[in-house]
N, C-alpha and C positions, 0 to 999 in steps of 0.2 A: 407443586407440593414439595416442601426442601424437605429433608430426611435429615437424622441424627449423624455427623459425622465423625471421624476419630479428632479431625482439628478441634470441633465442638466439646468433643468429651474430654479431653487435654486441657481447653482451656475452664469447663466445671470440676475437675478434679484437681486442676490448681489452685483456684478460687475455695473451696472446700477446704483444701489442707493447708493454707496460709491463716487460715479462720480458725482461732485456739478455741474460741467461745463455743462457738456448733461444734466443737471434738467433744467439749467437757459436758455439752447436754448430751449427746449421743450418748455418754460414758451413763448420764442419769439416765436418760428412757432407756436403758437395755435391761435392767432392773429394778425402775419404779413406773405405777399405773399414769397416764398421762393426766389423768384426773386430780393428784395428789399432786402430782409438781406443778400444776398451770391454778391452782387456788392461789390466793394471794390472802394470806389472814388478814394483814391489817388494812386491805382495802373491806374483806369480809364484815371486820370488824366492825367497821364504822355505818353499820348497816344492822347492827342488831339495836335494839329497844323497843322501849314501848311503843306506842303511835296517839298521833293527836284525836283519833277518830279509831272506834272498834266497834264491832258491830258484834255482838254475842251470839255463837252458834253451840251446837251440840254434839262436836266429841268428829275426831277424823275416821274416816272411812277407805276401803283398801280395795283397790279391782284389780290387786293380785295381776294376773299373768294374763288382760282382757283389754282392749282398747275401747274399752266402754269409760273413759272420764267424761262425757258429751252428758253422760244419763246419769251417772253419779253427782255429776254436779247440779244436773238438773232435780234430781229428786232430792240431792241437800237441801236448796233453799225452798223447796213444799215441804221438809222433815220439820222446816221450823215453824212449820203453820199449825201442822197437828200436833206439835208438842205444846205449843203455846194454848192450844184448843182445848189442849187432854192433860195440862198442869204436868206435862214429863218434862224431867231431865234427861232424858236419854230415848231417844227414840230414831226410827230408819227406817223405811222404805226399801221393797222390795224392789231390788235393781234386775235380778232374774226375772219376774213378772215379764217386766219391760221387752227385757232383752228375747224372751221370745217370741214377741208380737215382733220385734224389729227384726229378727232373723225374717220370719214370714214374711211381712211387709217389703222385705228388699227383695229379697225371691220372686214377691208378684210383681214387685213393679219390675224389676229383669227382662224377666218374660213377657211383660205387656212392652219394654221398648222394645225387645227383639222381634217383636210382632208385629208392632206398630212401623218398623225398619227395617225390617224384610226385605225390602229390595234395593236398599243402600249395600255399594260395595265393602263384600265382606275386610278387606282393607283400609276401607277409608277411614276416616279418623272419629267418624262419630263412633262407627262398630268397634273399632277397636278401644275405644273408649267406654263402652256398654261393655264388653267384653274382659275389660279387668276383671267383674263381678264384684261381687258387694265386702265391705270390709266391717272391720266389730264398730269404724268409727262414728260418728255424726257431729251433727249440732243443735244448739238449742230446739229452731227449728222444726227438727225432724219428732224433738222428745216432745213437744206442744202436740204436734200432732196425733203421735201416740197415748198421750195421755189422755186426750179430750176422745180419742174413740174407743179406748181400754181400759180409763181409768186406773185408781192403783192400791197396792195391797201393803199392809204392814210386811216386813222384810219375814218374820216369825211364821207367815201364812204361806209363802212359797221362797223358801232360803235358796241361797247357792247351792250348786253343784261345781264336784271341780271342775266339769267341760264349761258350766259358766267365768269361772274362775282362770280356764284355760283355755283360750277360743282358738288358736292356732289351727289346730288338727282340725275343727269341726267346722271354721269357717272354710281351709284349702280344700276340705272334703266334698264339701257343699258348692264351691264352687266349680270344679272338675264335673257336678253330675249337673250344676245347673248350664253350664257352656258345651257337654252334648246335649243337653235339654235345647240350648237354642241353634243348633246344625237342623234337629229336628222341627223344629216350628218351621224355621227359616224354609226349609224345602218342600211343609208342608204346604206356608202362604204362597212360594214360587209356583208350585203346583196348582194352585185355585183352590186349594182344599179348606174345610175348615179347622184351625188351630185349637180350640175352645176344648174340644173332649180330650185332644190328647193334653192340654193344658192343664186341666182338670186334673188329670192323672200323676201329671210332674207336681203337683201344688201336693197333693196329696203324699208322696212322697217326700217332700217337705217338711209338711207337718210332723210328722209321722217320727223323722230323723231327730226335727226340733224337739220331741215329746220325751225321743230316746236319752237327748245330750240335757235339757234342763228339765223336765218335767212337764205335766200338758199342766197348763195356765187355771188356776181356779175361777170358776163361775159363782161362786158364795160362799162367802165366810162368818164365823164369827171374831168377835173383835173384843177382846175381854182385857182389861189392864186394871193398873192403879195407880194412882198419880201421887204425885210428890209428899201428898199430906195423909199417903197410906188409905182411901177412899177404895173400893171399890169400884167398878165398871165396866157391862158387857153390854152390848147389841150383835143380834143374832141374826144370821142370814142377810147378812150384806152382800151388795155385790161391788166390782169393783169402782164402780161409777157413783155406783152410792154412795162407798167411802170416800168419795172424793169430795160430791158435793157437799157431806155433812162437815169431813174434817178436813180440809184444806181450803176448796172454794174459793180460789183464786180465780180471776180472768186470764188467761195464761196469752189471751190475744191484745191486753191491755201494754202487755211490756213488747218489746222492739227491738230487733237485732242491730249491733250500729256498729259499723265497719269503719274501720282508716286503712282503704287503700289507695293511696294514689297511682294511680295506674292508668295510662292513654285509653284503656276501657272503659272505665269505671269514673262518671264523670263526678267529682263531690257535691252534696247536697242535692242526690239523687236516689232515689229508690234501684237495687238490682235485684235484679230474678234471674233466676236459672232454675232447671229441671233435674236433678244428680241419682244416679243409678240407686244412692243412698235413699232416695224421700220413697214416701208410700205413693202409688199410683193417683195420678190426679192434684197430686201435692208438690209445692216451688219451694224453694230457697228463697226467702227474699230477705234483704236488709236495706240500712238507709246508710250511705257514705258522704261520712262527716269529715271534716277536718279533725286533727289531733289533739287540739285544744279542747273543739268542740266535743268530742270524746270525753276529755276527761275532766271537764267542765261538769257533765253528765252525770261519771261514776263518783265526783266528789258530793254531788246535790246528793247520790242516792244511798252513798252511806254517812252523810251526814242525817240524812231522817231514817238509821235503821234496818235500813236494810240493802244484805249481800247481792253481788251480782256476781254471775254467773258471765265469764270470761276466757277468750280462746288467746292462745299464744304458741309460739314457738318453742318449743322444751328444750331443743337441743342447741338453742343459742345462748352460749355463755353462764351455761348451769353448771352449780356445784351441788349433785343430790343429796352427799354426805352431808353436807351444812346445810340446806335448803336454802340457796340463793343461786336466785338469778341476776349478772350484773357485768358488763365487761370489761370495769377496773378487777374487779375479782377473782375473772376465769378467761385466763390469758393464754389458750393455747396458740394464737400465735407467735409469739413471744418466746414460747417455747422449743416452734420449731425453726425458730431462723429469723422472728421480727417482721414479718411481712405482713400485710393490711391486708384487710377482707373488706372495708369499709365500702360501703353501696348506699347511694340514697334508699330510701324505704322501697317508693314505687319499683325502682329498678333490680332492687332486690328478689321482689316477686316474679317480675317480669323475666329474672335470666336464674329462677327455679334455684335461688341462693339462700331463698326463706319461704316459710309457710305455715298456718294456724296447722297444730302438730300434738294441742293437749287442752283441755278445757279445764276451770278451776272456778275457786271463787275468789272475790275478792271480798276481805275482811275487815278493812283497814286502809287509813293512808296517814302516812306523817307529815307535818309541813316545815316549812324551813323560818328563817328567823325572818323572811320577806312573804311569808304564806301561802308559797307555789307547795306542791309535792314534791319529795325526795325518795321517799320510800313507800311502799306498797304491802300490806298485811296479804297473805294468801291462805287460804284451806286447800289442800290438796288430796289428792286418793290416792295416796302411794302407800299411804299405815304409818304409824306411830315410829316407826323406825331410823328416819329420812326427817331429815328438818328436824327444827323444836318442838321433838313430839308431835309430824308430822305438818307441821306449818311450814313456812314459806317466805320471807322479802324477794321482793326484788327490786330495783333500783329506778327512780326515775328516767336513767340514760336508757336501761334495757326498758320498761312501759315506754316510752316514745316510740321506739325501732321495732319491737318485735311482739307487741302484742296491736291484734288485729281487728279483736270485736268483742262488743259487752252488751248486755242486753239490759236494756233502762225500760223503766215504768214512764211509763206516757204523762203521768202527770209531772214531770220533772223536767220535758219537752217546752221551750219558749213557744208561745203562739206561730212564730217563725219556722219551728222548727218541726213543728205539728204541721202547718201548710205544704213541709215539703215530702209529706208523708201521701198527699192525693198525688202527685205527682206521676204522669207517666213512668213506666220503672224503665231502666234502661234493662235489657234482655241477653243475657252473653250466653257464649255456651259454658256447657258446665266444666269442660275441660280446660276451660280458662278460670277456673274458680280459683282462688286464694284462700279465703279466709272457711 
């Protein structure tokens, strides 16, 4: 192992100071944000208008200080079921609801893999992997799941709170009592003991904390509005399943998670599964990994008939939040610090932890070019009206190639081909090798 020498640092501090260009950016970033010098307008530029294809949604949505965009976007495109159902302009879905069946839900399953792994070394990499504890994020996924066994509530029936608002403190809190929670299982099953009553006990705890930070979850509501042409309209004592099946009634197992990762893992036009500390006990992650064409062959079929998808990507690659664009003619901070490349195939980008699905959205829209491929990409995002045009989003065909990872398509939009490779044995990884 060679160490830093003085010869070494002689010859970088020559190299440095014969270089006028890196003196004059130093001189900039010492008092401008690195955000504001690495934008490039007129690559930005050429990235604003219309689009050949839009899909009409219902007004942006904001998750504040929460890594819940997975559930935001997921309840976006069922806001447009019930507004279409209930003649609104304006309607949303309880994200809180959610979010507290997801705190619980991750909690139990915790404690059921610490149980269930109990005598895996507390080192090894699966435990220490369970041992992160659970985070505010997810995926489509995980929100399927919860929905079909919680159903769900207008936003008006159980709103925010700011701990929904700001999960920081209440998720590192929770996870500190759920990780002595598993020293104690752990020593109980080493012991031969049974886990189940003190288990009991920690869930309850849980609950309890969850009821403190958002509220406890409602069991029936009434449901009273009026829709566009000034009507009246209530139903009383719903619950939240009910509301589901009456105004939304989607098949939510009809659409498909579909991954572009090429990864020595992950073989393409493959089913994968994995188990992730994130899903509810009993519950996999599965997607289908397509090619990239294949991909977006898919999102163009599905907002060509109407309707948004629900899309994971990489946030922190080559965004400018201010303008709302993701692109990397646009947002050049290497360029800024010295001109040096970051440039990685896709798969191997993953693979040496250079990228990662980091934020879930929808997609809105797509523009074509004068030969009728895509160029540009419409988004709805959850950041508020403040960010973007009035809280939308483009981003570039260059950045959709590279850094987005997975969309979830309706089955009917699937080639017969592509529906066969849906029976498919799934290939099975662990979850700590997850990407997307």
């Amino acid at each position: 192992m060679k160490e830093i020498t003085n010869d070494m640092l002689a010859q970088l501090r020559a190299s440095y100071d014969a270089d006028g260009q890196a003196q004059v950016l130093h001189s900039a970033l010492a008092k401008t944000d690195m955000a504001d010098l690495a934008y490039v307008p007129g690559a930005g530029a050429r990235l604003k208008g219309a689009f050949s294809v839009e899909v009409k949604t219902r007004g942006i949505t904001a998750q504040q200080k929460s890594g819940r965009c997975w559930l935001f976007a997921s309840l976006n495109i069922l806001r447009e079921t019930v507004a279409e159902t209930c003649h609104l302009d304006q309607f949303e879905l309880s994200q809180n609801y959610l979010s507290f069946y997801d705190k619980l839900e991750k909690a139990n399953n915790f404690l059921e893999m610490v149980i269930d792994n109990a005598q895996e070394p507390i080192k090894g990499q699966l435990m220490q992997y369970v041992l992160r504890g659970m985070t505010d994020g997810g995926y489509w996924s995980e929100a399927v799941d919860l929905i079909e066994k919680y159903g769900v509530v207008p936003k008006q029936v159980q709103p925010e709170t700011y701990q929904s608002n700001h999960t920081d403190r209440f998720v590192a809190t929770l996870n500190r009592l759920l990780r002595k929670d598993a020293m104690e299982l752990r020593e109980l099953v080493q012991a031969g003991a049974d886990p189940y009553p003190r288990k009991a006990a920690m869930m309850a705890e849980v609950y309890k904390a969850a009821c403190i930070a958002f509220g406890q979850p409602v069991q029936t509501f009434d449901f009273a509005y009026r829709d566009k042409d000034g009507n009246y309209h209530e139903e009383r004592d719903l619950t939240p399943q009910a509301f589901y099946q009456k105004y939304v009634g989607l098949s939510l197992r009809d659409y498909v998670a579909v991954i572009n990762e090429p990864t020595a893992d992950k073989p393409l036009d493959t089913p994968i599964q994995f188990h992730a500390v994130e899903n509810m006990a009993g519950c996999d992650m599965k997607a289908l990994n397509l090619s990239q064409e294949a991909l977006e062959e898919l999102c163009v079929k599905q907002l060509k008939n109407g309707q948004a998808i629900w899309f994971a990507c990489d946030a922190g690659a080559f965004g400018a939040r201010k303008e709302g664009i993701w692109d990397p003619d646009s947002v050049q901070y290497e360029a800024l610090l010295g001109g040096f490349s970051t440039d990685m195939p896709k798969g191997k980008r993953l693979e040496y932890n250079g990228s990662s699905a980091t934020h879930a959205m929808l997609l809105t829209g797509v523009h074509f070019d004068k030969d009728g491929q895509p160029d540009r990409w419409k988004i709805e995002n959850s950041w508020g009206k403040d960010v973007g045009d009035k809280g939308y989003f483009v981003c570039s065909e260059a950045y959709f190639q590279e850094f987005v990872y997975e969309a979830v398509i309706d089955r009917r939009h699937f080639s017969p081909e592509q529906l066969a490779l849906l029976e498919k044995e799934p290939v099975v990884i662990n979850a700590w090798d997850e990407d997307y």
